[in-house]
Backbone and ligand atoms as CSV (ligand in chain L), in Angstrom:
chain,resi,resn,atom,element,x,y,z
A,1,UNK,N,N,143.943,124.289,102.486
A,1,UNK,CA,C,144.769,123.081,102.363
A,1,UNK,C,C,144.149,122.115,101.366
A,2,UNK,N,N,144.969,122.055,100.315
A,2,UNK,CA,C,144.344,120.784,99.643
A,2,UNK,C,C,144.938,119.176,99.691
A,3,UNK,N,N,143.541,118.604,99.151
A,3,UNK,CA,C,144.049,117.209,99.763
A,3,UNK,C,C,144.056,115.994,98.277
A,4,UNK,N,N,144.862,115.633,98.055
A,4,UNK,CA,C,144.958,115.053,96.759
A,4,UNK,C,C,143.872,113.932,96.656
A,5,UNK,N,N,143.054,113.486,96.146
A,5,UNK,CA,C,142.050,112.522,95.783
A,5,UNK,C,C,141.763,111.626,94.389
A,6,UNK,N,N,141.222,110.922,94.193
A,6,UNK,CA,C,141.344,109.996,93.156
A,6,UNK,C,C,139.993,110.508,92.377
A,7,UNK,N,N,139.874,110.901,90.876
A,7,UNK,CA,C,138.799,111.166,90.264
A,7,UNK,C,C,137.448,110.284,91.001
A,8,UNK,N,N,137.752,109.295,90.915
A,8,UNK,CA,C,136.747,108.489,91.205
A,8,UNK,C,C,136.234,109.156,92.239
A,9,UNK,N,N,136.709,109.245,93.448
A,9,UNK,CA,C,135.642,109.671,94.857
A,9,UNK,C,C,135.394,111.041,94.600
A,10,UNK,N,N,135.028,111.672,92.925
A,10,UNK,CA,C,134.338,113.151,92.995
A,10,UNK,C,C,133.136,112.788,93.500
A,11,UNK,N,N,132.183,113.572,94.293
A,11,UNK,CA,C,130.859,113.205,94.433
A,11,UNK,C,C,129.677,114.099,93.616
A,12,UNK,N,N,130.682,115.053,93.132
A,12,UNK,CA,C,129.317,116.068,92.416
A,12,UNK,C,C,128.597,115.426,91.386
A,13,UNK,N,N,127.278,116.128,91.410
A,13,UNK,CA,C,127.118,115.604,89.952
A,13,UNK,C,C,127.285,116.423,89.075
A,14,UNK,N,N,127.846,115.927,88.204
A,14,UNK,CA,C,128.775,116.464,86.783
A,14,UNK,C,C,127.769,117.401,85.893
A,15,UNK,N,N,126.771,117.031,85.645
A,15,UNK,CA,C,125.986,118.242,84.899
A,15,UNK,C,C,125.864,119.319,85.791
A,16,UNK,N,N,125.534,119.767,86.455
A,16,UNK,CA,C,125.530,120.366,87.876
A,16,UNK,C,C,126.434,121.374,88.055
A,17,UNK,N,N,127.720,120.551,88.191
A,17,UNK,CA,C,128.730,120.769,88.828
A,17,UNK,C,C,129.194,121.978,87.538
A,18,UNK,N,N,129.433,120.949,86.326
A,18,UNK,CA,C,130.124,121.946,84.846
A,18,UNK,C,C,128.737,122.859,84.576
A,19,UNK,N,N,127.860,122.677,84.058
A,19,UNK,CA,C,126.654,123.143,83.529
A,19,UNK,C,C,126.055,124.579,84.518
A,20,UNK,N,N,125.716,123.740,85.740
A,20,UNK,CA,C,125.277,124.838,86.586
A,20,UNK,C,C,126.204,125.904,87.457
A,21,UNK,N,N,127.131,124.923,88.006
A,21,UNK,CA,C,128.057,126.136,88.923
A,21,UNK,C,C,129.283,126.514,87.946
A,22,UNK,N,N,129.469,125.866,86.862
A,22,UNK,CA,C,130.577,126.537,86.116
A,22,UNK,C,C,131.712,126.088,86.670
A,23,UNK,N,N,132.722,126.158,85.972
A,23,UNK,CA,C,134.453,126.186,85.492
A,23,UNK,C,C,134.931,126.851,85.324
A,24,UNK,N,N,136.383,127.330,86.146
A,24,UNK,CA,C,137.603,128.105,85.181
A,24,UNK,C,C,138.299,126.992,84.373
A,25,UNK,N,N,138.546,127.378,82.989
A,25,UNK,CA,C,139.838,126.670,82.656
A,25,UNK,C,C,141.285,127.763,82.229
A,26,UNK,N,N,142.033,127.089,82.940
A,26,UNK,CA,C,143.163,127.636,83.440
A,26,UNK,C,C,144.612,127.077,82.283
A,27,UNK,N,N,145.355,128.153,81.559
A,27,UNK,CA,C,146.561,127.092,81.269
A,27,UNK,C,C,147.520,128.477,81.266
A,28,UNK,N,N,148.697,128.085,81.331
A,28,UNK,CA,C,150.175,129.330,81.090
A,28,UNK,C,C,151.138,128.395,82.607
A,29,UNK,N,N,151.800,129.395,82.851
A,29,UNK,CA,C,152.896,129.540,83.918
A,29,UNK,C,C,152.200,130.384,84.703
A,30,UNK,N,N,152.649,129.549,86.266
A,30,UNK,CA,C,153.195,130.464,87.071
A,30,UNK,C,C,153.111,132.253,86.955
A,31,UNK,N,N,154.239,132.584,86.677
A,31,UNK,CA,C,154.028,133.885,85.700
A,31,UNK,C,C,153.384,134.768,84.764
A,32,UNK,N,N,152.795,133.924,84.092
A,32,UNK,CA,C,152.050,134.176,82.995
A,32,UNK,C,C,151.009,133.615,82.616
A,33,UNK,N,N,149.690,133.660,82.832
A,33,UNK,CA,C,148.571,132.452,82.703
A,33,UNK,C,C,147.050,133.407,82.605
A,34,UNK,N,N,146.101,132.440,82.020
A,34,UNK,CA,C,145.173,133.072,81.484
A,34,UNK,C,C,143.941,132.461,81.962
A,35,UNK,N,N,142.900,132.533,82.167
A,35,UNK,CA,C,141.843,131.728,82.591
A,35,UNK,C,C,140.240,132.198,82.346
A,36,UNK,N,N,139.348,131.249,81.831
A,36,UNK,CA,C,138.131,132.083,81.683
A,36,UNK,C,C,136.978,130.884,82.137
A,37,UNK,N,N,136.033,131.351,82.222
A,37,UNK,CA,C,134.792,130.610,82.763
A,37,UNK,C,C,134.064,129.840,81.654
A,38,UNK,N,N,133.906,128.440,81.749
A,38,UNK,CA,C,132.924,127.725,81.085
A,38,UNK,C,C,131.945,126.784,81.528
A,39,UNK,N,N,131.006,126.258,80.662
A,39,UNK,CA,C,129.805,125.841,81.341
A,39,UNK,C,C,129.323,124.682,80.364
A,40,UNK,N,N,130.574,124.389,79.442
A,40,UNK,CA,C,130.034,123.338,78.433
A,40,UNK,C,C,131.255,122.280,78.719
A,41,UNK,N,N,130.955,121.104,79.053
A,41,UNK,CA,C,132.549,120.169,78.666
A,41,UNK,C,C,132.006,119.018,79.323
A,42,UNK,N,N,132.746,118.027,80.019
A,42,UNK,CA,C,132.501,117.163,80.419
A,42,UNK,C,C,133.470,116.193,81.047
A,43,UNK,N,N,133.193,115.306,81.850
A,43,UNK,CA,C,133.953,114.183,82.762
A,43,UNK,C,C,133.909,113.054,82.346
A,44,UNK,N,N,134.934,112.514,82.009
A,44,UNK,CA,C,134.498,111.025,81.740
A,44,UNK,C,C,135.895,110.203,81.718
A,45,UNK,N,N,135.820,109.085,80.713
A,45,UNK,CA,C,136.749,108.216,80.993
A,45,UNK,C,C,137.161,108.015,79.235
A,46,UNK,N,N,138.512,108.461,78.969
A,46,UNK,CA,C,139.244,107.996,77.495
A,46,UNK,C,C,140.180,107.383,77.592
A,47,UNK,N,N,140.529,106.344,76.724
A,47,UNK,CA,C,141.940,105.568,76.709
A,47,UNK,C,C,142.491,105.206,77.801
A,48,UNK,N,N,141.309,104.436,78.690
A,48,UNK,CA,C,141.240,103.912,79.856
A,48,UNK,C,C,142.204,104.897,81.253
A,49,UNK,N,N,141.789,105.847,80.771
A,49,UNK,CA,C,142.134,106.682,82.145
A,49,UNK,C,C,140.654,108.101,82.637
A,50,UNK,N,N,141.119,108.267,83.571
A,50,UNK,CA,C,139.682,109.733,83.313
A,50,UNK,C,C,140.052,110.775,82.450
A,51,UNK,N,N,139.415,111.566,82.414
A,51,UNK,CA,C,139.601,112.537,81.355
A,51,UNK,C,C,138.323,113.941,81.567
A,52,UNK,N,N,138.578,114.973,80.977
A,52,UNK,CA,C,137.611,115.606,80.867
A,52,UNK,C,C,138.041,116.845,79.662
A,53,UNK,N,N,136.593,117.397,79.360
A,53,UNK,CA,C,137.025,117.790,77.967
A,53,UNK,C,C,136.533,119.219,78.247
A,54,UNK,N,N,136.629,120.080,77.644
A,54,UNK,CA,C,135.936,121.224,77.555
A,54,UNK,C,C,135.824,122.134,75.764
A,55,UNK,N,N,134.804,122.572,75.503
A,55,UNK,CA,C,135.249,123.258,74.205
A,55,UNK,C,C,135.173,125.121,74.500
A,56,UNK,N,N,136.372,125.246,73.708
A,56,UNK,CA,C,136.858,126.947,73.555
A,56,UNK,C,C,136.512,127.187,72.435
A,57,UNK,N,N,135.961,128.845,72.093
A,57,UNK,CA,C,135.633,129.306,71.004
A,57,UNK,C,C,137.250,130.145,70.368
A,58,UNK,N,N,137.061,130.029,68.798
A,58,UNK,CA,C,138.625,130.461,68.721
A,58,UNK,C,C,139.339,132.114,69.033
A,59,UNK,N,N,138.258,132.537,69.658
A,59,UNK,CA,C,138.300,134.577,69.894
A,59,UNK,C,C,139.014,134.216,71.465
A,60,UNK,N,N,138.529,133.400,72.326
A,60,UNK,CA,C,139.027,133.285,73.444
A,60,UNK,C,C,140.686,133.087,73.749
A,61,UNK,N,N,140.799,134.703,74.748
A,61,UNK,CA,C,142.626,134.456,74.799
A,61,UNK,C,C,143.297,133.491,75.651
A,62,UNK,N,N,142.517,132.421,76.259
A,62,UNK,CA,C,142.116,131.402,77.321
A,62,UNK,C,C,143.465,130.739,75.922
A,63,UNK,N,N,142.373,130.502,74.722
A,63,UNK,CA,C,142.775,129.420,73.695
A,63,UNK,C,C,144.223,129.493,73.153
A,64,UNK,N,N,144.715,130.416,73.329
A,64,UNK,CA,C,146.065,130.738,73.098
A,64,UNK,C,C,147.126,129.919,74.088
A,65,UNK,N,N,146.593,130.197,74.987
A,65,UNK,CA,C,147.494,129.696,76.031
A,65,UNK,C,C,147.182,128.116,76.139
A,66,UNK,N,N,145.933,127.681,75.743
A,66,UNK,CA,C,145.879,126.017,76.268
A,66,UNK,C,C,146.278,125.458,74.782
A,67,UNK,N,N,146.625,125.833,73.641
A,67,UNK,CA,C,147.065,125.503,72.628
A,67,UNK,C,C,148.635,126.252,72.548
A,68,UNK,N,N,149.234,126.450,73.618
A,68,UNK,CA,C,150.568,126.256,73.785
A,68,UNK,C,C,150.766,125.323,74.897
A,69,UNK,N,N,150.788,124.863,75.635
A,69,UNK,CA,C,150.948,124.512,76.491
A,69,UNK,C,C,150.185,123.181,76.866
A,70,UNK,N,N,151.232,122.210,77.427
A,70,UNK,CA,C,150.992,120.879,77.432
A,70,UNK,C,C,149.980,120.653,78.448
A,71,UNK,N,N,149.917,121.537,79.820
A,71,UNK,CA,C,148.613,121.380,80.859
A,71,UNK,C,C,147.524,122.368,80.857
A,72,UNK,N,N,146.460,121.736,80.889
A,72,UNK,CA,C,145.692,122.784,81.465
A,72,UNK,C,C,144.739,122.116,82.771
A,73,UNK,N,N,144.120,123.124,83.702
A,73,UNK,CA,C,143.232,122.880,84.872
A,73,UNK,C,C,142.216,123.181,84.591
A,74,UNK,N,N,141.164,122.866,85.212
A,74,UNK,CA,C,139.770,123.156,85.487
A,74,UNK,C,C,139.756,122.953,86.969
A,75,UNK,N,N,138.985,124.146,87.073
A,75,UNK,CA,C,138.877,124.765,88.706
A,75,UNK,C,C,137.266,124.839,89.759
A,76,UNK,N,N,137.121,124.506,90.553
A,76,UNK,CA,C,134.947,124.908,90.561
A,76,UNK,C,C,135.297,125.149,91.543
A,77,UNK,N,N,134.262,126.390,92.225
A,77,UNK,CA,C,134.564,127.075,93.248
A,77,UNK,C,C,132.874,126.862,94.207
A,78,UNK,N,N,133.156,127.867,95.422
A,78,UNK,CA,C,131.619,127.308,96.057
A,78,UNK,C,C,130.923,128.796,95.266
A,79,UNK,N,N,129.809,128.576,95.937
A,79,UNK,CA,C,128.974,129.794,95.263
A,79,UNK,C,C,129.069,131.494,95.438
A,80,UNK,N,N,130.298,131.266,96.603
A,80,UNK,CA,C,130.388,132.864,97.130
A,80,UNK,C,C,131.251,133.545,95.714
A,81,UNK,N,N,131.883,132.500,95.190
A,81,UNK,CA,C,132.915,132.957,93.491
A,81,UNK,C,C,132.079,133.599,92.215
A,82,UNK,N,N,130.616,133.196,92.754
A,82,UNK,CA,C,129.604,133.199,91.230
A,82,UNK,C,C,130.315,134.360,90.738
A,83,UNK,N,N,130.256,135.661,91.679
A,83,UNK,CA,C,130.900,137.284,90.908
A,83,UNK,C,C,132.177,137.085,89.941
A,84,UNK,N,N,133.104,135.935,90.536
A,84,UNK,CA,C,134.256,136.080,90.306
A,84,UNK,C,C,134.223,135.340,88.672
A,85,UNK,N,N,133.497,134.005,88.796
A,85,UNK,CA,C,133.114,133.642,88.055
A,85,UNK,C,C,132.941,134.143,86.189
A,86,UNK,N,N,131.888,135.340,86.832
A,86,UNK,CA,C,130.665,135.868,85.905
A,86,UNK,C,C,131.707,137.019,85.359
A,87,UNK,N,N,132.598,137.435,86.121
A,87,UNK,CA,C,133.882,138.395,85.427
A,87,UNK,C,C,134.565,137.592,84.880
A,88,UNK,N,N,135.678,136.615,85.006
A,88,UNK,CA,C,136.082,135.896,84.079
A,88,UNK,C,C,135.381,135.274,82.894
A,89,UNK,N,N,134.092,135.171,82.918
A,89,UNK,CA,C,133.099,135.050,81.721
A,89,UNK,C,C,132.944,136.535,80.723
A,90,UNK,N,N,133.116,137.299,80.858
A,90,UNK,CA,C,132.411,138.229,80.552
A,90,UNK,C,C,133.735,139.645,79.777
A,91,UNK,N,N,134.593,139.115,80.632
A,91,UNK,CA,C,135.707,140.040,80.352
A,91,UNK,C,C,137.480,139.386,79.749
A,92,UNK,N,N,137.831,139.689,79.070
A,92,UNK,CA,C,138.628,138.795,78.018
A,92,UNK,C,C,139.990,139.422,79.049
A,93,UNK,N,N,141.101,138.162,79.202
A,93,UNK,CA,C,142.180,138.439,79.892
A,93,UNK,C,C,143.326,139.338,78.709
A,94,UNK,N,N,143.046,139.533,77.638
A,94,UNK,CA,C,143.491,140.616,77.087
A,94,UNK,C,C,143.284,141.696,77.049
A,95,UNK,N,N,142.068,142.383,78.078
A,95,UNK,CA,C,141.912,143.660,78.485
A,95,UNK,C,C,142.548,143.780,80.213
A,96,UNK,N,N,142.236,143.035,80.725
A,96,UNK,CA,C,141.652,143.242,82.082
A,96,UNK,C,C,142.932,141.920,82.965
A,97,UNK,N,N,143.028,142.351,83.672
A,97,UNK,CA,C,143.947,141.432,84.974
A,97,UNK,C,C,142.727,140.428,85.657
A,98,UNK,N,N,141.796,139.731,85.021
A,98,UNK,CA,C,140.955,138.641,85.896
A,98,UNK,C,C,141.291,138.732,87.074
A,99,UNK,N,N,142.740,137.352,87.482
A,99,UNK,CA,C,142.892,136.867,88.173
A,99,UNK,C,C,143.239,137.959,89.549
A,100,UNK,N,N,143.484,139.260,89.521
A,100,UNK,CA,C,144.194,139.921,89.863
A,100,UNK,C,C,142.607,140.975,90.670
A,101,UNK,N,N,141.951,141.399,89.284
A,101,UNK,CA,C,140.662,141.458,89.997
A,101,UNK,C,C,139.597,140.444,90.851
A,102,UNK,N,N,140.303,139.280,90.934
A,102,UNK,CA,C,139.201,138.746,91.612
A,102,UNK,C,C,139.918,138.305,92.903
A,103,UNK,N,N,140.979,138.315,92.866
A,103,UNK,CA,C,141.670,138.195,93.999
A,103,UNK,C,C,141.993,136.674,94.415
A,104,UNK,N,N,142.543,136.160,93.041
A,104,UNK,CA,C,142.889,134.712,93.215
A,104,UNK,C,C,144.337,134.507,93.530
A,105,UNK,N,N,144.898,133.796,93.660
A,105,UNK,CA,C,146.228,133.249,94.072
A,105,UNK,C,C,146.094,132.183,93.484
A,106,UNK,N,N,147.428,132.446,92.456
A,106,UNK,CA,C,147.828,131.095,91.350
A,106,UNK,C,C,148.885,130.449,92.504
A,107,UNK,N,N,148.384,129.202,92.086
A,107,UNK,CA,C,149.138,128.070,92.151
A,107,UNK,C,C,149.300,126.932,90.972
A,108,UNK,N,N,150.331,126.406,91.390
A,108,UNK,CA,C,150.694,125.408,90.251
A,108,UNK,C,C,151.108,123.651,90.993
A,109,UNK,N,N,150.564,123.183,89.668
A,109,UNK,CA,C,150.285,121.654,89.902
A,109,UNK,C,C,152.095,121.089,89.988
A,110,UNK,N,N,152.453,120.391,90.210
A,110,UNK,CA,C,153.259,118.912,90.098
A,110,UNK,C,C,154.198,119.318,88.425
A,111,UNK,N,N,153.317,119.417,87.852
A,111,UNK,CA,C,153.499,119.668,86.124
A,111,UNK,C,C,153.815,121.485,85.621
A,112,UNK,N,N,153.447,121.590,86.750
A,112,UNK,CA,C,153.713,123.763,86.132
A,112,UNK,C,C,152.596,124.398,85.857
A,113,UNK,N,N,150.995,123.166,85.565
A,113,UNK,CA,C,149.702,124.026,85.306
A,113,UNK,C,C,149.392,124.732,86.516
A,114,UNK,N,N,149.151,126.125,86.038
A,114,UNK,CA,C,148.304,126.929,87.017
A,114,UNK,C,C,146.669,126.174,87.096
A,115,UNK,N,N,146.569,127.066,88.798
A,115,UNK,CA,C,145.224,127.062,89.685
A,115,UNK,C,C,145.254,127.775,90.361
A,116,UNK,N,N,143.979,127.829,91.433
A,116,UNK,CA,C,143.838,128.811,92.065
A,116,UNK,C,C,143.418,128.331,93.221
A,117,UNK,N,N,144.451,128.609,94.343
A,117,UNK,CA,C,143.872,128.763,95.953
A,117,UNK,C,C,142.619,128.558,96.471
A,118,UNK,N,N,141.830,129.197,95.858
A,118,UNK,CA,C,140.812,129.671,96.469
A,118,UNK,C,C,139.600,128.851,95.929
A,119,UNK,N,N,140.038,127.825,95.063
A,119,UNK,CA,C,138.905,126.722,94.640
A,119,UNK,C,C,138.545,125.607,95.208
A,120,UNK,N,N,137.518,124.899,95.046
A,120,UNK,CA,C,137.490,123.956,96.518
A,120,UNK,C,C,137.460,122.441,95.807
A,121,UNK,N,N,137.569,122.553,93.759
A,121,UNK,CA,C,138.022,121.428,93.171
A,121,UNK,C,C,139.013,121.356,92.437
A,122,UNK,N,N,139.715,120.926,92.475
A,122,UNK,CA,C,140.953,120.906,91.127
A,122,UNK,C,C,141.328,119.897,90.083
A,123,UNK,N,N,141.248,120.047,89.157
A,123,UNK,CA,C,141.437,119.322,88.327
A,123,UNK,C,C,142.616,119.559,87.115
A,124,UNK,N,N,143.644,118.431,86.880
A,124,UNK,CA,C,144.733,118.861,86.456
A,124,UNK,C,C,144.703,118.014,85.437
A,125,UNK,N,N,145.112,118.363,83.941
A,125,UNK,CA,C,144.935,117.832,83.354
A,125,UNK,C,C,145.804,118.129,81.724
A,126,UNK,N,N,146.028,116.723,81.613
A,126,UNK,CA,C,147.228,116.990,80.258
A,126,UNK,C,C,146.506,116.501,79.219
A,127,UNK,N,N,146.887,117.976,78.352
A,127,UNK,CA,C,146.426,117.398,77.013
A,127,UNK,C,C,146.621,116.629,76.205
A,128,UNK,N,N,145.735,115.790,76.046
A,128,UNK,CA,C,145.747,114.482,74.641
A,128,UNK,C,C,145.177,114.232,73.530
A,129,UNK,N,N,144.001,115.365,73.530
A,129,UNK,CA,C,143.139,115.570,71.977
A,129,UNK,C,C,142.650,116.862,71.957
A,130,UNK,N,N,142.956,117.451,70.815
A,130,UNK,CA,C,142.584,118.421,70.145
A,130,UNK,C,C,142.034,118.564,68.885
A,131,UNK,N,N,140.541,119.082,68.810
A,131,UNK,CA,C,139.363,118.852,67.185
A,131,UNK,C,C,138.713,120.202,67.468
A,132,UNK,N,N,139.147,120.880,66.510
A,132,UNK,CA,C,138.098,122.153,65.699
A,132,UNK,C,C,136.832,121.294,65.669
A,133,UNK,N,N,135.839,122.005,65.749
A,133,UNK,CA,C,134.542,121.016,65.373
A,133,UNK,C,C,134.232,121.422,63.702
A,134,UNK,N,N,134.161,120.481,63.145
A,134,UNK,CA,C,133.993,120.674,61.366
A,134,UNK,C,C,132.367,120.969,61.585
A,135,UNK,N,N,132.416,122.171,60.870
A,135,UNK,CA,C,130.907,122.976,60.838
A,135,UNK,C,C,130.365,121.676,59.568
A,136,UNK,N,N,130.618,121.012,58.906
A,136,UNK,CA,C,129.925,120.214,57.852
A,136,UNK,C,C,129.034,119.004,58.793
A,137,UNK,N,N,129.672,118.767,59.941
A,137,UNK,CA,C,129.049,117.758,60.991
A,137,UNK,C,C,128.235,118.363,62.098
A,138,UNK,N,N,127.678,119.704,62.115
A,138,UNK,CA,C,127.191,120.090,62.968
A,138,UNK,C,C,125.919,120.634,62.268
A,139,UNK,N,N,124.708,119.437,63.429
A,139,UNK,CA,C,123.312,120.029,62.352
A,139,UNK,C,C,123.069,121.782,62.006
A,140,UNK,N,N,122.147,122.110,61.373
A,140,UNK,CA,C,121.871,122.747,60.765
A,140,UNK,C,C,121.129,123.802,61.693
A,141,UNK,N,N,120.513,123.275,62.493
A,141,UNK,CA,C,119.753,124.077,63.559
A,141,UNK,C,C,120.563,124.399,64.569
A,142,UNK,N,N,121.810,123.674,65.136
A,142,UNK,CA,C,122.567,123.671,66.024
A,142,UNK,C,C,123.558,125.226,65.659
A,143,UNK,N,N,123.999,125.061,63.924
A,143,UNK,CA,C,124.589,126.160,63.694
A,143,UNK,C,C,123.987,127.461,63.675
A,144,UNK,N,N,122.915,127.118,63.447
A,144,UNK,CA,C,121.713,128.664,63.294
A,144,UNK,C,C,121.568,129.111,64.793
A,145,UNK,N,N,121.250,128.290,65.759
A,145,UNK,CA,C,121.159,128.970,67.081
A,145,UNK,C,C,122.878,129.474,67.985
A,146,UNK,N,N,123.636,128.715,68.098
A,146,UNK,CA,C,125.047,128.598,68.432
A,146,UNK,C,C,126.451,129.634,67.910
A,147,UNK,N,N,125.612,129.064,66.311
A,147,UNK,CA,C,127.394,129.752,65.579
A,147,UNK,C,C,126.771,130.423,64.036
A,148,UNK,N,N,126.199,131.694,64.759
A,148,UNK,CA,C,125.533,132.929,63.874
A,148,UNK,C,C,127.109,133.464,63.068
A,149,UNK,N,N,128.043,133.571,63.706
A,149,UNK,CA,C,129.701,134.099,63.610
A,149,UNK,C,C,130.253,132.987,63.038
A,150,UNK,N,N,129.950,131.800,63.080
A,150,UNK,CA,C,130.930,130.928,62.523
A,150,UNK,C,C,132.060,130.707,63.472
A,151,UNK,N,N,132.020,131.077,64.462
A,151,UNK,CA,C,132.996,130.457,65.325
A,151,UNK,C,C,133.060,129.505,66.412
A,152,UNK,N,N,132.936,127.964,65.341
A,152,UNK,CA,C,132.787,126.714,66.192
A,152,UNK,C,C,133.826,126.442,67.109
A,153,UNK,N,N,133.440,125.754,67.737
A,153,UNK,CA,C,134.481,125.724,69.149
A,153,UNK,C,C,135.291,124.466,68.543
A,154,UNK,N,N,136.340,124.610,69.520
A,154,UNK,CA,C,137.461,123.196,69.411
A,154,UNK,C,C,137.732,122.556,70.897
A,155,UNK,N,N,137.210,121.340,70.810
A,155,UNK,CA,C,137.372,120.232,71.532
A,155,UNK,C,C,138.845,120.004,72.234
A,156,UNK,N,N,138.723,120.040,73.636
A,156,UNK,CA,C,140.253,119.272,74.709
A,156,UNK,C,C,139.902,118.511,75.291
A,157,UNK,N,N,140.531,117.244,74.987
A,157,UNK,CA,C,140.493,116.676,76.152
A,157,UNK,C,C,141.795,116.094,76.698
A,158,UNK,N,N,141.750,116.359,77.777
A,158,UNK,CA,C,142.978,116.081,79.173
A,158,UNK,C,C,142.646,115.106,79.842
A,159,UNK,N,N,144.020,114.318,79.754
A,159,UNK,CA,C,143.874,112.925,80.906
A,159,UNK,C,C,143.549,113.776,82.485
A,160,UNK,N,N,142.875,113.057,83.436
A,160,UNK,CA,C,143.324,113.713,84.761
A,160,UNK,C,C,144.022,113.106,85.041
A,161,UNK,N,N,145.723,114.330,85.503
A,161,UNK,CA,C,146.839,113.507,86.200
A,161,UNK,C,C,146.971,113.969,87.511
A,162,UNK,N,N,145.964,115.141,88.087
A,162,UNK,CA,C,145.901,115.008,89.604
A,162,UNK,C,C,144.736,115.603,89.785
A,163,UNK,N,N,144.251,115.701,90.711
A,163,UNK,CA,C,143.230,115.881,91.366
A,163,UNK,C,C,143.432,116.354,93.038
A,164,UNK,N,N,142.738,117.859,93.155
A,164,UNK,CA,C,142.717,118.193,94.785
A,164,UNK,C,C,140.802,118.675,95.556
A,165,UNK,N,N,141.061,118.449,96.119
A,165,UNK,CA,C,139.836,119.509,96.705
A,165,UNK,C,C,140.046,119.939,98.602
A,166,UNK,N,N,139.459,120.309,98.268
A,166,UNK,CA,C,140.247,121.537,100.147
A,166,UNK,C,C,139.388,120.162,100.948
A,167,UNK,N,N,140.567,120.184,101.801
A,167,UNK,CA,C,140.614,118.718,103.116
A,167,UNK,C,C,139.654,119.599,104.009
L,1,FMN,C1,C,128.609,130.956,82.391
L,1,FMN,C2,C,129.552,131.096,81.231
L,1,FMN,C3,C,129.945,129.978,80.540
L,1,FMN,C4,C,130.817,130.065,79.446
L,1,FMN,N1,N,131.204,128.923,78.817
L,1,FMN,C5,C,132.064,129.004,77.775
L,1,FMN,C6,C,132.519,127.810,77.125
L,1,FMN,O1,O,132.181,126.674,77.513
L,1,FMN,N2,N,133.357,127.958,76.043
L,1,FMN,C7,C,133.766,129.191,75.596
L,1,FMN,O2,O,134.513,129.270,74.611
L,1,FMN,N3,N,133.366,130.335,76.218
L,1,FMN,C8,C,132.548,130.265,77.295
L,1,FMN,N4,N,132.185,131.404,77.954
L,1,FMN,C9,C,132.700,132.714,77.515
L,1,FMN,C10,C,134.120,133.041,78.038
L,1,FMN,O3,O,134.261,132.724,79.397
L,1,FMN,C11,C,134.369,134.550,77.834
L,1,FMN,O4,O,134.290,134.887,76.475
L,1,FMN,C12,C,135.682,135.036,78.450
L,1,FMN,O5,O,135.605,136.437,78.575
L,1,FMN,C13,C,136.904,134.654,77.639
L,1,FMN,O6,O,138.026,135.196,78.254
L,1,FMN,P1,P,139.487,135.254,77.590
L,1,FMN,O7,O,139.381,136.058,76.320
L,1,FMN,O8,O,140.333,135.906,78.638
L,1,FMN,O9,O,139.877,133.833,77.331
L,1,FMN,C14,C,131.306,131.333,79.045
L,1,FMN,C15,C,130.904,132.480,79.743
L,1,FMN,C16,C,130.040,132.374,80.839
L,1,FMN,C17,C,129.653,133.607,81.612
């Protein structure tokens, strides 16, 4: 059962929470939707509402779908998911049925963004900025360790327009 809540009363802490236990980010239909695991992004507050951002690399079939589509979610699960997790990291939803192997149950927000049942945070969120990161602004050492391929990530960030976590 989830219980709708106000960004504000998250209690995790945010490095932690994104960094250590990880993220799905989630965008498509109902029907049709894609989702993969990340560990880089962040929580905060833009254009006086909350917000949170995450960056996708452009190979990810995640990126297809959150660059169609006006919502996307971010999902954090407890630690029994790490497996589920570490497969959606690892295995591209253009081979493989993720959601299907891990035994999630989509659900959808208010707005049509998919989530998943079985997460114990939700975060819903509409997109309002989108930036390729210009490799000319990214130091020199950052590109040598990071982006050997040249494939800098591109910046989302989503207002949060709802918020759940299991009552
Ligand atoms: C712990 C972890 C964190 C990751 N964080 C990111 C990330 O922040 N951005 C990104 O583009 N890829 C990240 N990845 C890689 C994608 O999750 C991975 O390439 C995934 O298979 C993409 O799936 P897709 O092709 O179905 O979108 C991460 C992988 C793992 C295991």
């Amino acid at each position: 059962m989830f219980q709708r809540i106000d960004p504000k009363n998250i209690k995790d802490n945010v490095f932690s929470l994104i960094g250590d236990q990880w993220m799905l980010v989630t965008a498509g239909t109902e029907e049709k939707c894609n989702t993969m695991t990340a560990s880089w992004g962040g929580l905060g507050v833009l254009w006086g509402a909350p917000a949170a951002t995450c960056y996708i690399r452009p190979q990810r079939y995640t990126k297809e779908f959150l660059d169609r589509e006006e919502y996307f979610t971010l999902t954090f699960f407890g630690e029994e998911y790490r497996k589920a997790l570490a497969l959606c990291g690892s295995k591209s939803g253009r081979d493989v049925d993720k959601i299907k192997e891990c035994g999630f149950t989509v659900r959808t927000a208010d707005c049509g963004a998919p989530y998943f049942e079985q997460a114990r945070l939700v975060l819903v969120c509409r997109k309002r900025f989108v930036q390729e990161m210009d490799p000319d602004r990214i130091p020199q050492d950052v590109k040598e360790k990071w982006y050997p391929d040249q494939d800098y990530h591109t910046m989302y960030i989503g207002e949060i327009v709802e918020a759940y976590c299991q009552a």
